[in-house]
C-alpha positions in Angstrom: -16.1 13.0 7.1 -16.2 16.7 5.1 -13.1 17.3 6.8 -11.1 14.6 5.2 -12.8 15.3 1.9 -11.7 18.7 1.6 -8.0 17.9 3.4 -7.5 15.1 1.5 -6.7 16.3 -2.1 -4.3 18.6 -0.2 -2.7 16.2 1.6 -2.0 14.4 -1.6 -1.2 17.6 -3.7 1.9 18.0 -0.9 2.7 14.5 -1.4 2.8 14.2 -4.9 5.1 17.6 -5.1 7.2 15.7 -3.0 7.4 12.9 -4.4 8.2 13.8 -7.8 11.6 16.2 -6.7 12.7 13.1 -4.8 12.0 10.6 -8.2 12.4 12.9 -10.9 15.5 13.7 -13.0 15.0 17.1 -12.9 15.3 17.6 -16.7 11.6 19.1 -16.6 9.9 21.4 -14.2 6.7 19.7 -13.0 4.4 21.7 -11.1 1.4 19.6 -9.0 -1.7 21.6 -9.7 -4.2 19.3 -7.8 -5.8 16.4 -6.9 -9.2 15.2 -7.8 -10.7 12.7 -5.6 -14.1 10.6 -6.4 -17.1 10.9 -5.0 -16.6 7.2 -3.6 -13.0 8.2 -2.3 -11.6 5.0 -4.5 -9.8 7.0 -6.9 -7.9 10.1 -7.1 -6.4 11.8 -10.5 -3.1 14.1 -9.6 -3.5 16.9 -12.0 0.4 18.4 -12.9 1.7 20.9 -15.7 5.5 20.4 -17.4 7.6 22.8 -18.3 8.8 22.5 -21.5 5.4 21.1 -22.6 6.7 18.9 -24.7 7.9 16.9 -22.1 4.7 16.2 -21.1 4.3 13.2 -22.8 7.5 11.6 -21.0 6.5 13.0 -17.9 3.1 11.0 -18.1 4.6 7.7 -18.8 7.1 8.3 -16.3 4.4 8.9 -13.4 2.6 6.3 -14.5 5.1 3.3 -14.3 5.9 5.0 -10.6 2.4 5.0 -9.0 2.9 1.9 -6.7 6.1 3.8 -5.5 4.0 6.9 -4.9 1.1 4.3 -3.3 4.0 3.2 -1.1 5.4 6.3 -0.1 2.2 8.1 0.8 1.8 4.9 3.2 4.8 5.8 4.7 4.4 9.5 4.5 1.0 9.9 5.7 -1.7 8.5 8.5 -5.2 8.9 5.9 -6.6 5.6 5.9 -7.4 3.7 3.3 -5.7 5.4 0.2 -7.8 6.3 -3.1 -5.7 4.7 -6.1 
């Protein structure tokens, strides 16, 4: 079990990076700067930066209404089990 605990947030920092160059417009540069997973593994927080910052805003609603997409395609993408959400 450490092994997935300290794979998984990189697992997920890959898949988020990803992700977001497939979804996104590409009018902002968004960086994936980490994953933070809960002690319980039930929830997971991707931590990003924007470039210009204030796009950040925008960029936040926009990854919001897309997290069952990014639920999907981590399904798709990756064997890890039950995913944290």
């Amino acid at each position: 079990m450490p092994y997935r605990k300290e794979k998984l947030p990189e697992i997920l920092k890959q898949l988020a990076a990803e992700f977001i160059e497939i979804e996104s417009s590409g009018a902002s540069l968004v960086t994936i700067t980490g994953a933070d997973i809960s002690d319980n593994q039930r929830s997971v927080k991707i931590l990003f930066t924007v470039l210009p910052e204030d796009k950040e805003k925008v960029v936040g609603e926009f990854l919001n209404r897309k997290r069952s997409d990014f639920l999907a395609f981590i399904e798709k993408k990756a064997r890890i089990g039950r995913m944290p959400h």
